[in-house]
LUMMARBA-524842 format. One line per field, with one value per atom (N, C-alpha, C): atom name; residue in one letter; residue number from 1; x, y, z. Coordinates in nm, 3 decimals, decimal comma, m for minus. Atoms other than C-alpha are relative to their C-alpha. Layout:
N
name c(CA  ...) $
resn c(a  ...) $
resi c(NUM  ...) $
X c(X  ...) $
Y c(Y  ...) $
Z c(Z  ...) $
//
This chain:
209
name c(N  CA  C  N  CA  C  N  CA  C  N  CA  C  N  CA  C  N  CA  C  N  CA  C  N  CA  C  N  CA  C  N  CA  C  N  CA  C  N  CA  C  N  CA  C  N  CA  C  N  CA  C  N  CA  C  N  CA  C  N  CA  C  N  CA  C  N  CA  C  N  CA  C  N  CA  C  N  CA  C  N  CA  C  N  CA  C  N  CA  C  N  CA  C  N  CA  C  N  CA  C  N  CA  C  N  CA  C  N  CA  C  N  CA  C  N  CA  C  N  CA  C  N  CA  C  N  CA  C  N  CA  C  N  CA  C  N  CA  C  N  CA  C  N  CA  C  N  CA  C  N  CA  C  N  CA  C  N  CA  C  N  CA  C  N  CA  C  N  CA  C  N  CA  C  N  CA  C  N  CA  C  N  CA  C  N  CA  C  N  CA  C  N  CA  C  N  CA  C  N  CA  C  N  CA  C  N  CA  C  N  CA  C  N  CA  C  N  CA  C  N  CA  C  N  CA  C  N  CA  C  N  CA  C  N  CA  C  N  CA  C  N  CA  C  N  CA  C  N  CA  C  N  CA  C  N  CA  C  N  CA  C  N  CA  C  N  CA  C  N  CA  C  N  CA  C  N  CA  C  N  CA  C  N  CA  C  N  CA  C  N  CA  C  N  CA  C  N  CA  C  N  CA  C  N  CA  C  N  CA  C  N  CA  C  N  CA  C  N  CA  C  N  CA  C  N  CA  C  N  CA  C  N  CA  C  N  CA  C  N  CA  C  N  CA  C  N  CA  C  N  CA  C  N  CA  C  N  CA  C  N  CA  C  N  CA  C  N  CA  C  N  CA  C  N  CA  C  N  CA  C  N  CA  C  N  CA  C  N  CA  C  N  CA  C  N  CA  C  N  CA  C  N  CA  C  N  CA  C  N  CA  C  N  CA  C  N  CA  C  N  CA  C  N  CA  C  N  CA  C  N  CA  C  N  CA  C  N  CA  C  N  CA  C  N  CA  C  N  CA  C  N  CA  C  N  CA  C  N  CA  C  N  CA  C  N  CA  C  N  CA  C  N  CA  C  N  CA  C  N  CA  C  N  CA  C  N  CA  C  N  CA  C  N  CA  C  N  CA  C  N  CA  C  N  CA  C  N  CA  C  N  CA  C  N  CA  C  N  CA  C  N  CA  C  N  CA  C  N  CA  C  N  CA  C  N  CA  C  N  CA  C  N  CA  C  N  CA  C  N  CA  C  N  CA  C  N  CA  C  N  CA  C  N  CA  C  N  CA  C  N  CA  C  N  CA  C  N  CA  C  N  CA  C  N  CA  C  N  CA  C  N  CA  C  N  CA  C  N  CA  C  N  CA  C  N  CA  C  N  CA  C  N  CA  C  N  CA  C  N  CA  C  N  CA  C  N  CA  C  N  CA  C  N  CA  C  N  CA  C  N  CA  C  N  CA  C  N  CA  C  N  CA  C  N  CA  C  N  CA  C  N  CA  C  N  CA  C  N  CA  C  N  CA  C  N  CA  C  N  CA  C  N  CA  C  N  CA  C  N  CA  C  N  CA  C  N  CA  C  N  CA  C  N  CA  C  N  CA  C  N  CA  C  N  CA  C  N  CA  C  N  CA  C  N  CA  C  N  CA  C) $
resn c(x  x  x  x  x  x  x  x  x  x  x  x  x  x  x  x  x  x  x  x  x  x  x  x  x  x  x  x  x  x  x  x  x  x  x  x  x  x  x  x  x  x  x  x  x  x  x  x  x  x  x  x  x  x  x  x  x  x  x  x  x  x  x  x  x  x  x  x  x  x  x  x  x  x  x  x  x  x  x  x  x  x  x  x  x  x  x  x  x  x  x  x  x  x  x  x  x  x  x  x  x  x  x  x  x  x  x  x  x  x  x  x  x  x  x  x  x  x  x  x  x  x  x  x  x  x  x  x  x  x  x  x  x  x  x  x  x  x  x  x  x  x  x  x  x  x  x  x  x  x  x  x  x  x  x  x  x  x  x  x  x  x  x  x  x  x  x  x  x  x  x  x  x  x  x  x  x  x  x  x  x  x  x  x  x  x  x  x  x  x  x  x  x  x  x  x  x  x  x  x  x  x  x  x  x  x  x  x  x  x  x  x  x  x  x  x  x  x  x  x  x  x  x  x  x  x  x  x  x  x  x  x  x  x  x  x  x  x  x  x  x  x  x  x  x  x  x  x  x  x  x  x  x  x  x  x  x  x  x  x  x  x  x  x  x  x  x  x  x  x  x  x  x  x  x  x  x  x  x  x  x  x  x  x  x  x  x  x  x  x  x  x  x  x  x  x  x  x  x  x  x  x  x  x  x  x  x  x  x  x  x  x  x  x  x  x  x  x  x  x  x  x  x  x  x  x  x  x  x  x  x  x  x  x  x  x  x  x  x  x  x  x  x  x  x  x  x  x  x  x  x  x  x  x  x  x  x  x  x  x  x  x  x  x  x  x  x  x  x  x  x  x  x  x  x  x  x  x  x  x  x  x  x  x  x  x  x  x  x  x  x  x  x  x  x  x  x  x  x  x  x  x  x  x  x  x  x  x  x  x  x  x  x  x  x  x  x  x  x  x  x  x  x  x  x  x  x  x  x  x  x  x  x  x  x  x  x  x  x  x  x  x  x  x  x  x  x  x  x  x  x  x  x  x  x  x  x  x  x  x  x  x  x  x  x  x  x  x  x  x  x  x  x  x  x  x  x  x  x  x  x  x  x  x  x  x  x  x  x  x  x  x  x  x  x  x  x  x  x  x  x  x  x  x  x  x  x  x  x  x  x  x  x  x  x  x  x  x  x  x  x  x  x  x  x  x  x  x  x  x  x  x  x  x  x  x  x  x  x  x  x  x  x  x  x  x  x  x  x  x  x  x  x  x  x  x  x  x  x  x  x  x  x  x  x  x  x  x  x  x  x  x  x  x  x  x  x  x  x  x  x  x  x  x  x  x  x  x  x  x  x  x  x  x  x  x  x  x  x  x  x  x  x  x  x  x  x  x  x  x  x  x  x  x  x  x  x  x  x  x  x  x  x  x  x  x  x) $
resi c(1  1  1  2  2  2  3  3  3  4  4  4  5  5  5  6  6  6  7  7  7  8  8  8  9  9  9  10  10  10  11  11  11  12  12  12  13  13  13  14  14  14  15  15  15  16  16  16  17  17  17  18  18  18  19  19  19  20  20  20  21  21  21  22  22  22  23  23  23  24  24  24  25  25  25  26  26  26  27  27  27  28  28  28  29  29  29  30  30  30  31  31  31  32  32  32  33  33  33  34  34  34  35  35  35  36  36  36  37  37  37  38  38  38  39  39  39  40  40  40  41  41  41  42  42  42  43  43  43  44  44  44  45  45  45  46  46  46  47  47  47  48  48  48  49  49  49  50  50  50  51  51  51  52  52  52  53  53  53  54  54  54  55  55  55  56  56  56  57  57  57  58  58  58  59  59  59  60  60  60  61  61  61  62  62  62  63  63  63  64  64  64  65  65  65  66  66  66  67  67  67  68  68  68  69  69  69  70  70  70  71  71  71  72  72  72  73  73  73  74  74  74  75  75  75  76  76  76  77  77  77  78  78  78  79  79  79  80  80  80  81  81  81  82  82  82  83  83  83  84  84  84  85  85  85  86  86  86  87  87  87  88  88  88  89  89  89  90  90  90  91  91  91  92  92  92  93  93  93  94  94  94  95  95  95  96  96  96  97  97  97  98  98  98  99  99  99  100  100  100  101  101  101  102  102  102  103  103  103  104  104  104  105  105  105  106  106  106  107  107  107  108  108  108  109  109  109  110  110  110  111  111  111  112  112  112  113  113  113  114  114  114  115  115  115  116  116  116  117  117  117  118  118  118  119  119  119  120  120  120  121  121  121  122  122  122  123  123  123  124  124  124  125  125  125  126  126  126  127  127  127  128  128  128  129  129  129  130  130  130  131  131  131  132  132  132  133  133  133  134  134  134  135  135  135  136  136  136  137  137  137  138  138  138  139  139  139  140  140  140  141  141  141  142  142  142  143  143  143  144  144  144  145  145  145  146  146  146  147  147  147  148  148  148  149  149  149  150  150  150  151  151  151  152  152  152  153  153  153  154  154  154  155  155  155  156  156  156  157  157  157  158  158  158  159  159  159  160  160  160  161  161  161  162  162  162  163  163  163  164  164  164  165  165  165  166  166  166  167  167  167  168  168  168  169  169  169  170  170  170  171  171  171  172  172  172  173  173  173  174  174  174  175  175  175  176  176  176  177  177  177  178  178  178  179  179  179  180  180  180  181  181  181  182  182  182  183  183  183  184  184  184  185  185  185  186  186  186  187  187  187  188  188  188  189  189  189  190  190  190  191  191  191  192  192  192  193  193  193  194  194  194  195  195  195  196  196  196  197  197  197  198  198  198  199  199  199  200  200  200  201  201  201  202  202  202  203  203  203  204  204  204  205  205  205  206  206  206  207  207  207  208  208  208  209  209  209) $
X c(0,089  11,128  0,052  m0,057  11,374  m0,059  0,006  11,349  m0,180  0,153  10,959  m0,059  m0,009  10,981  0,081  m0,120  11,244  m0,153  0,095  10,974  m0,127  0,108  10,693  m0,007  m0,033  10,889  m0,023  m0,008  10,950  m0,078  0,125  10,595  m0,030  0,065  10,501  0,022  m0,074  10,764  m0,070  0,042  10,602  m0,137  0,101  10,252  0,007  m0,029  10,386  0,052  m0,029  10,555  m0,168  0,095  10,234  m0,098  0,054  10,056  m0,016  m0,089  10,251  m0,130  0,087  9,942  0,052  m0,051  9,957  m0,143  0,121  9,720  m0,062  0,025  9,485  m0,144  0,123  9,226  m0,087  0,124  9,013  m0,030  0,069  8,752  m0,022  0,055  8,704  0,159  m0,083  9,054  0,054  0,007  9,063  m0,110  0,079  8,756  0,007  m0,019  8,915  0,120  m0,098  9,217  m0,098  0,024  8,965  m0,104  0,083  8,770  0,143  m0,090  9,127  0,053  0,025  9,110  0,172  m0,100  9,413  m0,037  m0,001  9,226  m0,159  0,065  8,909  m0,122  0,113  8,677  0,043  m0,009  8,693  0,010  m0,032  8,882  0,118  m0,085  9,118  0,132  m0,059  9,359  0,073  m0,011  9,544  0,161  m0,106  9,819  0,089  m0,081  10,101  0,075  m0,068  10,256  m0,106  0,127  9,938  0,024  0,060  10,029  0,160  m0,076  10,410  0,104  m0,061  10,501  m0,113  0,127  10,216  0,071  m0,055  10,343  m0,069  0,153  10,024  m0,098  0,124  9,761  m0,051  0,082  9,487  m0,090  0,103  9,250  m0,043  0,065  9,136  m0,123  0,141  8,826  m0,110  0,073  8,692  m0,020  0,000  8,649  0,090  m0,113  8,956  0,060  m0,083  9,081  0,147  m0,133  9,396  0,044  m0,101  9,644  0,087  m0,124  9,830  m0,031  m0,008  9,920  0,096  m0,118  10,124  0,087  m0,130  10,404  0,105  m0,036  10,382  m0,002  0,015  10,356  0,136  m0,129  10,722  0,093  m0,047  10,731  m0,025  0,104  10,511  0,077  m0,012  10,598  m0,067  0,082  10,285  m0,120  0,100  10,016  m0,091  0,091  9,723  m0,116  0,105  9,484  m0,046  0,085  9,363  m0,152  0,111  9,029  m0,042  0,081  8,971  0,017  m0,015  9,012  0,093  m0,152  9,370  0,067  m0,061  9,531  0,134  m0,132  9,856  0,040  m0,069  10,085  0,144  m0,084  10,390  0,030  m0,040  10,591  0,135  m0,113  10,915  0,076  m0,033  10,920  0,022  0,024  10,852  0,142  m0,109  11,221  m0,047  m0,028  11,119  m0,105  0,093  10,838  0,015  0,019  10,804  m0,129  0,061  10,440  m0,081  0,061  10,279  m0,117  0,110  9,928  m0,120  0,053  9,809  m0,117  0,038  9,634  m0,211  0,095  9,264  m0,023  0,021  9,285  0,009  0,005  9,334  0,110  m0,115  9,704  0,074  m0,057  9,860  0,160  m0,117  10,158  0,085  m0,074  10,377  0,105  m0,083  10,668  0,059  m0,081  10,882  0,105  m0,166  11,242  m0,024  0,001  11,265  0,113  m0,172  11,622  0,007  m0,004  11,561  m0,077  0,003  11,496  m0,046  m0,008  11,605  m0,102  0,104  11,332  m0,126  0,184  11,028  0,012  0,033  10,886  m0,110  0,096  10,586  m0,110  0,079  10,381  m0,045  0,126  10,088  m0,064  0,069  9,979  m0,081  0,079  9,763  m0,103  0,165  9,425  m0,022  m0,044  9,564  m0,003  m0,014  9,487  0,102  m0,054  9,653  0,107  m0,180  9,998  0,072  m0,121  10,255  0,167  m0,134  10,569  0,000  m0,058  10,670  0,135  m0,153  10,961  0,043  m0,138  11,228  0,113  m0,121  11,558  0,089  m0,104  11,713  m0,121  0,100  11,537  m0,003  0,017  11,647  m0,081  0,040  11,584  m0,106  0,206  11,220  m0,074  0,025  11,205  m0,023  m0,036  11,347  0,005  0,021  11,282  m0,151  0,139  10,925  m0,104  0,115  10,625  m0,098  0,128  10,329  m0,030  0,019  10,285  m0,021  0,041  10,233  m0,092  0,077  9,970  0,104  m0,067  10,065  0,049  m0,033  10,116  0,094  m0,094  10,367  0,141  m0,121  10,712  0,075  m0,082  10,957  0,149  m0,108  11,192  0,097  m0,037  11,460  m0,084  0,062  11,269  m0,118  0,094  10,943  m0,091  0,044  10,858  m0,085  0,087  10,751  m0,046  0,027  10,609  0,123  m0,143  10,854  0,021  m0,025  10,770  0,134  m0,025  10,896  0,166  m0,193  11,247  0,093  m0,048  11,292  0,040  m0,009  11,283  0,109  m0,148  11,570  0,138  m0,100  11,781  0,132  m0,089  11,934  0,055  m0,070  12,129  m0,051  0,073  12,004  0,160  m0,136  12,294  m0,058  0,008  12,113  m0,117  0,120  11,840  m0,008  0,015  11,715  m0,166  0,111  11,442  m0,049  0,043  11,220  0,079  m0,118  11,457  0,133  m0,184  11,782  0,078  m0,122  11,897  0,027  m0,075  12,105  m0,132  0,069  11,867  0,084  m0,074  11,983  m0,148  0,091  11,632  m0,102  0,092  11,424  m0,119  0,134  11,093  m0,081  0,137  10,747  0,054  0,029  10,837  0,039  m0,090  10,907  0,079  m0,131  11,202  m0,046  0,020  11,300  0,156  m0,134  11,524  0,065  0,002  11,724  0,117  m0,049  11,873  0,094  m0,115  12,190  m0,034  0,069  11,982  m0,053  0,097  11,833  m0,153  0,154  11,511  m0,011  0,025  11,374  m0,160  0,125  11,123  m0,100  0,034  10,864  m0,032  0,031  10,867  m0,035  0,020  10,707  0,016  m0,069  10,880  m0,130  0,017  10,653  0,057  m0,025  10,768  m0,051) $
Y c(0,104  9,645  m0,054  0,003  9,543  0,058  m0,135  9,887  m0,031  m0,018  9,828  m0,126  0,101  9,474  0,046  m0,036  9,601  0,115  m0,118  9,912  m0,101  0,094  9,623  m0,026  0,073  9,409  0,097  m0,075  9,728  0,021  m0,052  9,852  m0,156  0,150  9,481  m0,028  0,070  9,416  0,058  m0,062  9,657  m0,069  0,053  9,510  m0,120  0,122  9,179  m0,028  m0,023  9,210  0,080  m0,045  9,401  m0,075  0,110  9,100  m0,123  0,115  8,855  m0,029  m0,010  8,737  m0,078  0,134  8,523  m0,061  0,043  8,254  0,013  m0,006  8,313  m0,085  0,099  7,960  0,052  0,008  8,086  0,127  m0,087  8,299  0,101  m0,051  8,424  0,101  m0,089  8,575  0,046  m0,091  8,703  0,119  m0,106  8,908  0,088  m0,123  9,068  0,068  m0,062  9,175  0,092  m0,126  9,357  0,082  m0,114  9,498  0,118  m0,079  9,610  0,117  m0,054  9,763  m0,051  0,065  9,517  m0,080  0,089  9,346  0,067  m0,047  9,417  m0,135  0,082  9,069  m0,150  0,144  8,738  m0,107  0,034  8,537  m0,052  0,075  8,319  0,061  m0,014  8,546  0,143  m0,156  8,902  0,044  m0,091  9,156  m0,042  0,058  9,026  0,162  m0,147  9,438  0,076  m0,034  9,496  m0,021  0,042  9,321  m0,043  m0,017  9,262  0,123  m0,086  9,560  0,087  m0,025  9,544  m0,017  m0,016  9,615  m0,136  0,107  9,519  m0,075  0,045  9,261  m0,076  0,036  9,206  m0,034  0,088  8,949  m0,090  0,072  8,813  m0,010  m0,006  8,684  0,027  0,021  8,615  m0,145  0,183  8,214  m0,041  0,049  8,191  m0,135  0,149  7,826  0,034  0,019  7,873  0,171  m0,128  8,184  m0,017  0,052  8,018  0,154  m0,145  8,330  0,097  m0,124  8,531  m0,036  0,017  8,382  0,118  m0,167  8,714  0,101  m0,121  8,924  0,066  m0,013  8,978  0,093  m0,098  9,318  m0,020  m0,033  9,202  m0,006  0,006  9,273  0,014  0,104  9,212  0,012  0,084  8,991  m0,095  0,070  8,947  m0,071  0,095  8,643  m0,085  0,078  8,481  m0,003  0,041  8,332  m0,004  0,073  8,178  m0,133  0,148  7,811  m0,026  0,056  7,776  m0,086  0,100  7,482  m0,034  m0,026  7,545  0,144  m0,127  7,858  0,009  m0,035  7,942  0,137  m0,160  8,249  0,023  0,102  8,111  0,123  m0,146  8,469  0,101  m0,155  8,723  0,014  m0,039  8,822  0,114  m0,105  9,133  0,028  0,028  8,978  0,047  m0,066  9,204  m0,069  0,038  9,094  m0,095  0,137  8,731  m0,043  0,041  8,681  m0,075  0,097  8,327  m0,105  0,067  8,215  m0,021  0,038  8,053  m0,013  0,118  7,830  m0,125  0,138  7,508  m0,092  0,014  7,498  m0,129  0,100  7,204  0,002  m0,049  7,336  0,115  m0,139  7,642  0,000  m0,068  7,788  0,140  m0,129  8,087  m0,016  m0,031  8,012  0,095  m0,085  8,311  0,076  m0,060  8,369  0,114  m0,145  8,698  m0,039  0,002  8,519  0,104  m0,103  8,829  0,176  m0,129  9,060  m0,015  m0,014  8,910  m0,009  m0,012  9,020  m0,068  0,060  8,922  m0,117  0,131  8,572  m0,046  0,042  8,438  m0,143  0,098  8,081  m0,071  0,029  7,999  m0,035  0,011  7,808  m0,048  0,124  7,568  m0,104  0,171  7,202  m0,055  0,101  7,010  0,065  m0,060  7,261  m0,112  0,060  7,018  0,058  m0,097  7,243  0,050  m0,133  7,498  0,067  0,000  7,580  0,098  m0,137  7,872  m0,026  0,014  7,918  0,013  0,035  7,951  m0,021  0,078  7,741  0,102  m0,056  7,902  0,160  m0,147  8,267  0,024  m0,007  8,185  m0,038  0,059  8,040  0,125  m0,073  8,345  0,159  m0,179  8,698  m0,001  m0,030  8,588  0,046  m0,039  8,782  m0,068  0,064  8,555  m0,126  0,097  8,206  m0,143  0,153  7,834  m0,091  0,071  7,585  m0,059  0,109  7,358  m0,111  0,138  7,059  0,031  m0,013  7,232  0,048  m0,034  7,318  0,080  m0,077  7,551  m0,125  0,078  7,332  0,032  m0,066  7,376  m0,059  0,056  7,089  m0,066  0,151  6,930  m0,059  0,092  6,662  m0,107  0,114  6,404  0,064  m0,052  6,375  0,029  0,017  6,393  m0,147  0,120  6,062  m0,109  0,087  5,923  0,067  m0,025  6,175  m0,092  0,054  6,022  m0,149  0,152  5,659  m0,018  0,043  5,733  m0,020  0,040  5,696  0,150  m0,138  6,078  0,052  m0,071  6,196  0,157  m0,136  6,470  0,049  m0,048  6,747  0,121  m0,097  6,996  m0,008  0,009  7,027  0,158  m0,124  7,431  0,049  0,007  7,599  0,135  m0,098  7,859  0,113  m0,123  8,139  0,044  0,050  7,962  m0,063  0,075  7,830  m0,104  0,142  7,523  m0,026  0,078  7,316  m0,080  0,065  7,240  m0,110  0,103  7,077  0,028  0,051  6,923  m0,005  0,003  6,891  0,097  m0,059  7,053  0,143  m0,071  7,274  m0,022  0,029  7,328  0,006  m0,011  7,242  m0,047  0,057  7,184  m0,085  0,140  6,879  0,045  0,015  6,957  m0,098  0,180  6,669  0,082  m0,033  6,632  0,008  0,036  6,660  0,135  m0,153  7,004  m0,032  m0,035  6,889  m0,016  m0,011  6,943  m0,037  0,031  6,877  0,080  m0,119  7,081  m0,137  0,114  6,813  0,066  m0,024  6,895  m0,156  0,120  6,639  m0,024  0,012  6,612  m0,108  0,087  6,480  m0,062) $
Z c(m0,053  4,913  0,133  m0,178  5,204  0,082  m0,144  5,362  0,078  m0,033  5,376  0,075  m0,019  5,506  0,158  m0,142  5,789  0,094  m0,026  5,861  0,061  0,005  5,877  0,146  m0,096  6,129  0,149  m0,151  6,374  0,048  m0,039  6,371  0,079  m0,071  6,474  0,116  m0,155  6,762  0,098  m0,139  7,008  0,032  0,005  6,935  0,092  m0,022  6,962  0,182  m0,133  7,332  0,079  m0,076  7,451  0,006  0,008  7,347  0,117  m0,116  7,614  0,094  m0,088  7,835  0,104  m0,155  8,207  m0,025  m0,061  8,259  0,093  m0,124  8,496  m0,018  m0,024  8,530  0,094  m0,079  8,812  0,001  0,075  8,733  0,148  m0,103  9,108  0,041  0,036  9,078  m0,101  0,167  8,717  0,068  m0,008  8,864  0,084  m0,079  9,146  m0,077  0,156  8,859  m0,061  0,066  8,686  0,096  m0,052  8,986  0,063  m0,025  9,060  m0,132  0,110  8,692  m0,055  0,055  8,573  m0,115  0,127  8,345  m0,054  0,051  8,151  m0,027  m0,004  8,094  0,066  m0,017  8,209  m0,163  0,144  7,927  0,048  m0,047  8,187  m0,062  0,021  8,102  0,036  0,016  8,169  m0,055  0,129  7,974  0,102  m0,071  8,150  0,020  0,022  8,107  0,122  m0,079  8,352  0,148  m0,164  8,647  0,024  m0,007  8,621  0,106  m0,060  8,825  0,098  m0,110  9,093  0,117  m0,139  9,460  0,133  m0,121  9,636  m0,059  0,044  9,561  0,135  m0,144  9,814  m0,070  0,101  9,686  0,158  m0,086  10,042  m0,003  m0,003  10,093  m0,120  0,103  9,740  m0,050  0,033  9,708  m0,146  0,110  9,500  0,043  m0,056  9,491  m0,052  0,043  9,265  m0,055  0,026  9,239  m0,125  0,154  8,910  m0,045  0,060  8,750  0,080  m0,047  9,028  m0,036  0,055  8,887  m0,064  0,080  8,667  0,062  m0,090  8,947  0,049  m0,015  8,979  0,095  m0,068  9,142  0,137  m0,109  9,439  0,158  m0,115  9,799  0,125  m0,094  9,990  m0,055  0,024  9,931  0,128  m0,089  10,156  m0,108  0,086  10,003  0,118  m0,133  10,359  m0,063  m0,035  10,418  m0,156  0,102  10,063  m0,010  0,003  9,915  m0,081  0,089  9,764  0,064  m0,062  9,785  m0,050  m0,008  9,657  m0,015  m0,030  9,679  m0,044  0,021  9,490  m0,044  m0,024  9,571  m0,006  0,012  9,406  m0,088  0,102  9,166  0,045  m0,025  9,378  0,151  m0,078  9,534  0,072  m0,067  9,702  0,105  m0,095  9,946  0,131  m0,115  10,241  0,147  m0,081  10,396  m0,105  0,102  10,302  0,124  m0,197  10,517  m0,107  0,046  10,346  0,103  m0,089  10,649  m0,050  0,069  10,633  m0,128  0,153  10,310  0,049  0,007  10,221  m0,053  0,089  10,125  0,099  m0,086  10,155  m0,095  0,060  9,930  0,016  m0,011  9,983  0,019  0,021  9,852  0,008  0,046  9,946  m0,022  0,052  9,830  m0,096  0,098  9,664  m0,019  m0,015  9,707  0,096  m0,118  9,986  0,101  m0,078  10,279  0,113  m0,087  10,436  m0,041  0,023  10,308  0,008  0,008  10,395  0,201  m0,169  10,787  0,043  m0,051  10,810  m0,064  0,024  10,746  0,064  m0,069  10,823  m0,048  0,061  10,697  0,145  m0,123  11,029  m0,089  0,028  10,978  m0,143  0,108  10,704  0,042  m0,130  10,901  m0,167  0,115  10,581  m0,051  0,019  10,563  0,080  m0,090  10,706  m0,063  0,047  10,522  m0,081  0,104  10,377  m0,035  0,027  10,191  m0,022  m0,029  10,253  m0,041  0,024  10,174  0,143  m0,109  10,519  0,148  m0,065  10,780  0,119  m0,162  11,124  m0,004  0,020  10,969  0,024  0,068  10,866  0,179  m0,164  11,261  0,089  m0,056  11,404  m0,023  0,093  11,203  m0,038  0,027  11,067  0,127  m0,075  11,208  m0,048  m0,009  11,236  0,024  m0,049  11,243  m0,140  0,087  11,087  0,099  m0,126  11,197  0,093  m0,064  11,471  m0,054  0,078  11,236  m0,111  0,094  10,999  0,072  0,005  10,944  m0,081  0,114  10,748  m0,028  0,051  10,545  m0,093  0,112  10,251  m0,092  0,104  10,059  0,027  m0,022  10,101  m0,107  0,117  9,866  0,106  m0,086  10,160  0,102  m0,110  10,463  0,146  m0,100  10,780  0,070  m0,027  10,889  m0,119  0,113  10,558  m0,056  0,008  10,581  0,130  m0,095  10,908  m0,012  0,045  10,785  m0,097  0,108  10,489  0,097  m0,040  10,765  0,049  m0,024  10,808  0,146  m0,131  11,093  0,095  m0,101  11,345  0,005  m0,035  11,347  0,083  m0,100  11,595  0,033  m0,061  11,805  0,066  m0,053  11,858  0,087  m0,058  12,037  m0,141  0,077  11,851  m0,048  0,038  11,862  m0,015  0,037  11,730  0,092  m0,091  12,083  0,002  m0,049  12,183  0,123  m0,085  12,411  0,096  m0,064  12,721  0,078  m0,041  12,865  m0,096  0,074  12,641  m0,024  m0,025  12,801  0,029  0,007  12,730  m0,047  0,027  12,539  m0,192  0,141  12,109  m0,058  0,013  11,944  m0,128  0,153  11,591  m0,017  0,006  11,508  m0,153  0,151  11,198  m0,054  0,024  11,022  m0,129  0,075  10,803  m0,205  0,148  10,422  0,007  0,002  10,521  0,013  m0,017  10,649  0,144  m0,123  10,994  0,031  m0,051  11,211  0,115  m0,110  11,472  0,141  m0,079  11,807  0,123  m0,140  12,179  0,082  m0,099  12,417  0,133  m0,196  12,742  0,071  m0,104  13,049  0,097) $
//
């Protein structure tokens, strides 16, 4: 009776793991998942064994508001989703991010600390008015190696919880002042510089004279 009880359990475990689903709330990207043939009905949900070891997902331009769910995407190293309506963006899982082209939404959140800095080339969050930062793991890198761009009104930070007005007011110390492509600033005016302060947060400032 054991043995048949033990026999039971094994047949079950594989079931059971193939079971594992990801949430996926919005129905406008659940449906490009199964026009990509990852998933099979709309049921806010997909096989998590399905999409776990996906390279590419290109879901631009389908009026997706929320991406909840790449979380499970684990393998992914580029992800074009431009010109829909997401308003946050975490990309906090996917270590092996090569090309990220988030631009035209509505994100006023975004995360890449994803611990590999040094493996993502190209990014695009342009044509976001309500991005004011975005968070990386090494500030100058993300300044100086990324291909593409951030609106005018944002920044790459280690942390952003506030606004910059409101880091500037705790009272933090400025320990360098660079230009776009890591230099020491010797004149100041009309052109962009990033202030970065002793807490790890920075700022994007144009001086005119």
């Amino acid at each position: 009776m054991v043995i048949n009880k033990t026999i039971f359990i094994f047949i079950l475990f594989p079931l059971f793991v193939f079971s594992q689903k990801t949430y996926i709330p919005d129905d406008a990207f659940e449906q490009a998942l199964i026009n990509m043939e990852l998933d099979d009905f709309l049921d806010d949900s997909v096989f998590t064994e399905a999409i776990d070891t996906i390279k590419l997902l290109d879901v631009y331009n389908r009026g997706i508001v929320s991406l909840v769910g790449i979380e499970d995407f684990i393998a992914l190293t580029d992800l074009f989703c431009f010109n829909n309506l997401i308003t946050e963006l975490d990309l906090t899982n996917q270590p092996d991010l090569f090309e990220v082209n988030c631009s035209g939404n509505l994100l006023t959140s975004l995360s890449i600390k994803n611990g590999n800095p040094n493996g993502l080339w190209y990014f695009n969050a342009t044509n976001n008015p309500n991005l004011s930062c975005v968070e990386v793991d090494d500030v100058p890198y993300a300044y100086n190696n990324w291909v593409g761009g951030l609106p005018n009104s944002a920044v790459f930070n280690v942390f952003c919880s506030t606004t910059q007005i409101l880091e500037k007011n705790r009272g933090i110390g400025l320990t360098n002042v660079i230009d776009l492509f890591g230099r020491d600033v010797v004149d100041p005016f009309n052109k962009v510089l990033i202030y970065i302060y002793d807490d790890g947060t920075v700022e994007k400032k144009i001086i005119i004279k």
